[in-house]
C-alpha positions in Angstrom: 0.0 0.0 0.0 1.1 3.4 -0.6 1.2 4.6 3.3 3.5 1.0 3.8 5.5 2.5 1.0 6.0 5.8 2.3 6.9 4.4 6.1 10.1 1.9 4.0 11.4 5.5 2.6 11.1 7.5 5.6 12.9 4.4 7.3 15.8 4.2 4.5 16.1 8.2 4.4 16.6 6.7 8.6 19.2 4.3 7.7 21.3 6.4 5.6 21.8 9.5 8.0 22.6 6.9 10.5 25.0 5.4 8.0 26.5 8.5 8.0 26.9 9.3 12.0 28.6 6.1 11.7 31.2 7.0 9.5 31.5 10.1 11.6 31.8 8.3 14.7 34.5 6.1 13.7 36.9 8.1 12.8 36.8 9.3 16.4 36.8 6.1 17.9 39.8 5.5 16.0 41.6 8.2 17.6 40.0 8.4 21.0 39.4 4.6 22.0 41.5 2.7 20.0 45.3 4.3 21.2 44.3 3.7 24.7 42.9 0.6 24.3 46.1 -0.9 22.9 48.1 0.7 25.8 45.7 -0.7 28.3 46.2 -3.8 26.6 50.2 -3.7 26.7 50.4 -2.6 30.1 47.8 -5.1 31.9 50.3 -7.8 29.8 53.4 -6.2 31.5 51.6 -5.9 35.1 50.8 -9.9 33.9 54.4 -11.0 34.2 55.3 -8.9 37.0 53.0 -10.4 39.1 54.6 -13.4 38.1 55.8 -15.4 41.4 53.8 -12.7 43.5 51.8 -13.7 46.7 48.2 -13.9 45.2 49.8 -14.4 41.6 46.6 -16.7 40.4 44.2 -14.5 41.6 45.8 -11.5 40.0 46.6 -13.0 36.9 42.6 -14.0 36.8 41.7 -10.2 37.1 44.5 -9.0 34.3 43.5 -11.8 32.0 39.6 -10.3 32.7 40.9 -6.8 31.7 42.5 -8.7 28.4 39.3 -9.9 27.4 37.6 -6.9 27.9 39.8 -5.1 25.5 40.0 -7.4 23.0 35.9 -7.4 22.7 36.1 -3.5 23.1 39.1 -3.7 19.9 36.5 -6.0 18.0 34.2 -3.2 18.7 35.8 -0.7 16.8 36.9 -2.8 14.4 33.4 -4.1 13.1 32.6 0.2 12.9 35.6 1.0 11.0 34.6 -1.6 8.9 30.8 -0.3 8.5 32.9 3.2 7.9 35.3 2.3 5.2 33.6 0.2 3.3 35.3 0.2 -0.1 33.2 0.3 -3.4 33.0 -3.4 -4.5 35.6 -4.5 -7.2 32.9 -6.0 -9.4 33.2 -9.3 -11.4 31.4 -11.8 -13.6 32.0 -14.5 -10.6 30.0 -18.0 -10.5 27.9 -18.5 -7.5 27.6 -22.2 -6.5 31.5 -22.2 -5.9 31.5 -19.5 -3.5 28.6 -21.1 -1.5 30.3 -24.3 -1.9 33.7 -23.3 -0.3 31.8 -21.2 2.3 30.2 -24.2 3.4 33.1 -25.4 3.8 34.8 -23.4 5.9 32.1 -23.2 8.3 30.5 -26.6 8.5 32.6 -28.3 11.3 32.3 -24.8 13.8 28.5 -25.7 13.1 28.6 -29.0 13.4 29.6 -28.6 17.4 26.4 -26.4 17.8 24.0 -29.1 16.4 23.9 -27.4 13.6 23.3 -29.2 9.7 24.2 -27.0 7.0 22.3 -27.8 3.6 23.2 -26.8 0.3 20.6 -27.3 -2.9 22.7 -25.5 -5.4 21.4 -24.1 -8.9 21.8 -26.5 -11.9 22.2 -23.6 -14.2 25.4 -22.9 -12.0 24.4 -18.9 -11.9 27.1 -16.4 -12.8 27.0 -13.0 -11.1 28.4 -9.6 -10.8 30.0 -9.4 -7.4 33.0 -8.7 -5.4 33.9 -12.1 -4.0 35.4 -11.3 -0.5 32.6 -8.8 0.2 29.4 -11.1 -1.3 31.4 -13.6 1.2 31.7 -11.7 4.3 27.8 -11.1 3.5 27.0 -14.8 3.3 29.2 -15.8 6.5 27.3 -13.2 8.7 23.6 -14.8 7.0 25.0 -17.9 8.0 26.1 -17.5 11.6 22.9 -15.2 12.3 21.3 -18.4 11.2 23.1 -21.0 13.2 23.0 -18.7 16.2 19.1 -18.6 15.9 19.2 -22.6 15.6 21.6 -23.0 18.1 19.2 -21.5 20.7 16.3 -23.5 19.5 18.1 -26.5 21.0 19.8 -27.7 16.9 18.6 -27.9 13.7 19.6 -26.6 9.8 20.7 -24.3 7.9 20.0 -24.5 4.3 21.8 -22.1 1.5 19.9 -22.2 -1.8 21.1 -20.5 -5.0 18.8 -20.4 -7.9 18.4 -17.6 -11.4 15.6 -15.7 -11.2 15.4 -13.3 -14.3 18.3 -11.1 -14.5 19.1 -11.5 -11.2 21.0 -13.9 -8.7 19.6 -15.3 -5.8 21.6 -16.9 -2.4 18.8 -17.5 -0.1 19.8 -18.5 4.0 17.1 -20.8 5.7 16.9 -21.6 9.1 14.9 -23.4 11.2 15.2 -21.5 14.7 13.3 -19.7 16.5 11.7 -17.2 13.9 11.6 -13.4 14.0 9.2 -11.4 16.0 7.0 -9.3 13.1 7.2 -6.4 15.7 11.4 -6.5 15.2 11.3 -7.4 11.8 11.3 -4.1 9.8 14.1 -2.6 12.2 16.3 -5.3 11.4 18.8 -3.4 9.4 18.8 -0.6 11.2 21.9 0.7 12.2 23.1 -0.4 16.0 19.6 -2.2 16.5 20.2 -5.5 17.9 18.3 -8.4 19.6 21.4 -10.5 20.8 22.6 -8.9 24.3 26.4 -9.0 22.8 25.7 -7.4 19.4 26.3 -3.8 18.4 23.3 -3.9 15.7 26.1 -3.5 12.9 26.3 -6.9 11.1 23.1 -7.3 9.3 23.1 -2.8 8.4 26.7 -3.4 7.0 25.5 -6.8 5.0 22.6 -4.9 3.6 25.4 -2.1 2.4 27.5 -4.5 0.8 24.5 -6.1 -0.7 22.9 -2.6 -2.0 26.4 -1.3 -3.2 26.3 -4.4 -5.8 22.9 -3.2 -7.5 21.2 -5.9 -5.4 18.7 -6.1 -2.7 18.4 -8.5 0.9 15.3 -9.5 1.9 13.7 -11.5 5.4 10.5 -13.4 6.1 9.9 -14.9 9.3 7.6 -16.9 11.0 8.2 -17.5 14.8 9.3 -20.6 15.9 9.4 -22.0 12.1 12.4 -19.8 10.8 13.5 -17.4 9.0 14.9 -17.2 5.4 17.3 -14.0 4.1 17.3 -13.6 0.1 20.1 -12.0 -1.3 19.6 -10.8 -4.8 22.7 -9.5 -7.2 22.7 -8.6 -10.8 23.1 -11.7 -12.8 26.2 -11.9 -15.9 24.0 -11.2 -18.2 21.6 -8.8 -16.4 22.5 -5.9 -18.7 22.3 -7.4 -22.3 19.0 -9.0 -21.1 17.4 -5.8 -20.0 18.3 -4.3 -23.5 17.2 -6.9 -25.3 13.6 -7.0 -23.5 13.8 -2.8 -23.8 
């Protein structure tokens, strides 16, 4: 409907100043949280070794290697928002798909596996060819994925599917879960910017996947149902996308 319409641009014009505060804010954490927290870092690993044969050594080495992991998550922190800041423009290429999925799998299956988690892959015959930036359509499909095994994972197991198909002139990569579903209340903020549901998230991974996916000319999509799952489509211009929209012009 046309007032539905209206609310997605008002949310997008939304996204994109935050997008921008973000970029904003991280060059400042860069300078004002970053130098210290490496010094912290460096000194709480000196203090380690000098308390090294120290009266309540174990119990002090407990609280430094505390303060370690602190600033290692905070480091991570700013990391992930440099990342959302810097994003470089994506080095496009006529890439095949089923490859890419099928290596990702790969990679990612036995972590998974530990978490009751069964990762399927129905792959398009047509073996679809797409413009894309390889190592930026895969950082994409790595965070679909672990969002999806994190949501089986707390329903107690279950699977994962990646299916790539050609629809058209476009590409799709589509992440299935069967977890615990989406609540349709939460389900429209989900790319916003810093607007998280996990108590460890920052709200950056799925904003900065929806980036990478919009800088390639493509879209991401979510439908959920709760406690059936949820499925992510990513669409991206197919090899041919061009000649085939001047050929139906």
């Amino acid at each position: 409907s046309m007032g539905r319409a209206v609310e997605e641009r008002e949310r997008e014009l939304v996204r994109s100043e935050r997008m921008a505060a973000v970029g904003m804010m991280a060059a400042m954490i860069t300078h004002e949280v970053r130098n210290p927290l490496s010094s912290i870092g460096l000194n709480t690993e000196l203090l380690e070794e000098e308390l090294i044969g120290s009266k309540n050594e174990a119990e002090a080495r407990g609280l430094c290697r505390a303060i370690t992991h602190e600033v290692d998550r905070l480091t991570a922190i700013t990391e992930e928002y440099l990342a959302f800041a810097r994003l470089p423009k994506p080095k496009i290429a006529p890439e095949p798909i089923n490859p890419l999925v099928g290596a990702l799998v790969a990679f990612v299956r036995e972590d998974l596996a530990t978490k009751d988690v069964e990762l399927v892959t129905l792959l398009g015959p047509d073996n679809p060819i797409a413009l894309i930036d390889v190592s930026q359509l895969r950082q994409c499909l790595i965070n679909l994925v672990r969002n999806a095994a994190e949501a089986v994972a707390a329903n107690g197991g279950g699977h994962v599917t990646l299916r790539t198909r050609r629809v058209g002139d476009r590409v799709e990569i589509e992440v299935e879960d069967d977890g615990t579903g989406i609540a349709p209340d939460v389900l429209p903020r989900l790319f916003d910017p810093f607007f998280s549901t996990k108590e460890s998230g920052n709200g950056l991974g799925l904003a900065l996947t929806r980036q990478i996916v919009k800088d390639h000319g493509g879209d991401l999509e979510v439908t959920s149902a709760l406690g059936r799952g949820t499925t992510f489509t990513v669409r991206v211009p197919a090899l041919d996308s061009v000649r085939s929209v001047a050929r139906s012009a």
